[in-house]
C-alpha positions as CSV (number, residue, x, y, z in Angstrom):
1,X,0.0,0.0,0.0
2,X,1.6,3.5,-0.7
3,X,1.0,6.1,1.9
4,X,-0.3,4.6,5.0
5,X,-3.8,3.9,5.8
6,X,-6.5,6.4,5.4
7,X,-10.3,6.8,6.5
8,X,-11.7,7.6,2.8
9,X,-15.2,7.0,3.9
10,X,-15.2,10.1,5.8
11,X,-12.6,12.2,3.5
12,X,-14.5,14.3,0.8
13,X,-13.6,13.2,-2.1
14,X,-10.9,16.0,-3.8
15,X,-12.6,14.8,-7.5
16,X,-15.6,13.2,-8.9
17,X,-15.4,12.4,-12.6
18,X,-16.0,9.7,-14.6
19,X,-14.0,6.8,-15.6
20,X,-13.2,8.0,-19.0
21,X,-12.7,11.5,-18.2
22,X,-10.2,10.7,-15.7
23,X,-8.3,8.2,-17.9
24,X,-8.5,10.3,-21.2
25,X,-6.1,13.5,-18.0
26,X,-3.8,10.5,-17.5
27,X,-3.6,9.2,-21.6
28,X,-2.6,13.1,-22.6
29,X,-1.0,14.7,-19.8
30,X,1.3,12.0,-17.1
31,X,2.9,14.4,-15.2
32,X,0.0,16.5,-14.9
33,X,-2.3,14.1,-13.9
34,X,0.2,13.0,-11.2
35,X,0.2,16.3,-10.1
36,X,-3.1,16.9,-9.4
37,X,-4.5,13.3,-9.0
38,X,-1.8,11.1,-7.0
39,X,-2.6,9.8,-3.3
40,X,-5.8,12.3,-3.7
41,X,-9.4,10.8,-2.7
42,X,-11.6,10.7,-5.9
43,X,-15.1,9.4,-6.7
44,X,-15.1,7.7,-10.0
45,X,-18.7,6.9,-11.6
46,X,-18.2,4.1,-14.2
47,X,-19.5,0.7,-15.4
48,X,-17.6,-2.4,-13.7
49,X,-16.1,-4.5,-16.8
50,X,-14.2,-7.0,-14.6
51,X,-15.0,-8.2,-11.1
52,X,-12.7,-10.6,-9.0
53,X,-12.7,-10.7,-5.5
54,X,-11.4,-7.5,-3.9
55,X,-10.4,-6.1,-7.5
56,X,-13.4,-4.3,-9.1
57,X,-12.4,-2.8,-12.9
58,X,-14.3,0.1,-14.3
59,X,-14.7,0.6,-17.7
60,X,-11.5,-2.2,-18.6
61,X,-8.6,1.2,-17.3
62,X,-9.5,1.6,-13.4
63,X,-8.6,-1.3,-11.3
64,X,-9.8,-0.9,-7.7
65,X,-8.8,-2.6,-4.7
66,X,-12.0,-2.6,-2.3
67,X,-11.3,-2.3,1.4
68,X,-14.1,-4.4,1.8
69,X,-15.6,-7.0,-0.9
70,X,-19.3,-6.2,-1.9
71,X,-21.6,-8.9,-3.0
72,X,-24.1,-6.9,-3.9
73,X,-22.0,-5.2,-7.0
74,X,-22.5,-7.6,-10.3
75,X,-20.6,-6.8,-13.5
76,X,-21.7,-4.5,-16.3
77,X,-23.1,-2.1,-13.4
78,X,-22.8,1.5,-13.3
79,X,-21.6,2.2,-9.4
80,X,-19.2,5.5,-7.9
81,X,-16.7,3.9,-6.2
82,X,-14.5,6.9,-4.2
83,X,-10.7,5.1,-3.4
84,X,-7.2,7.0,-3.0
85,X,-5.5,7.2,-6.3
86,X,-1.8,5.3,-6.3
87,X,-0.7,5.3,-9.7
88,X,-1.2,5.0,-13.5
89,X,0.7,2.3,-15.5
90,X,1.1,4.0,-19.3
91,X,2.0,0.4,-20.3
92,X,-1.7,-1.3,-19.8
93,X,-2.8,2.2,-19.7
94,X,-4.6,1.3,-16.2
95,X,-5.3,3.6,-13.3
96,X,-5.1,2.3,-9.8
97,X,-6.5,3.0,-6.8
98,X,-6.4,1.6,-3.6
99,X,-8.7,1.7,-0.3
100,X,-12.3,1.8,-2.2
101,X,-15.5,1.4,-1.5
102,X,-18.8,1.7,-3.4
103,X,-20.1,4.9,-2.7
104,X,-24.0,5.7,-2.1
């Protein structure tokens, strides 16, 4: 984990966009999106593509790690989930973010 624990859940979320938004800042502009995104709380609407235990994948680019697994979450669902971004990988071209949860 990068950067110690955090309490998200009560954090306000620094940004709320959507999946593709957020990917298409990281795709143009690295270092800027670094800047402005990195170790930041965001809420991130999309539609999960990939689900596998504690790893929930929105829209094939962000891969979650939940701090809790959710049964109730199914594939091809549209859900915010609001997790502490850690990094992008310009190789897959995959944002990551650790310490999420499904938001209401």
């Amino acid at each position: 984990m990068h950067g110690g624990a955090r309490d998200l859940k009560s954090e306000t979320a620094s940004y709320c966009v959507s999946s593709s938004d957020i990917a298409s800042e990281f795709t143009a502009n690295l270092d800027n999106s670094n800047k402005k995104y990195l170790e930041k709380a965001v809420a991130i609407t999309g539609t999960i593509t990939k689900l596998q235990d504690s790893l929930v994948t929105l829209d094939h680019s962000i891969i979650c790690v939940l701090k809790n697994p959710d049964s109730q979450i199914k594939k091809n669902q549209t859900v915010v989930i609001k997790g502490r971004v850690v990094g992008y990988d310009d190789l897959l071209g995959e944002l990551k973010l650790d310490q999420c949860f499904i938001s209401k």
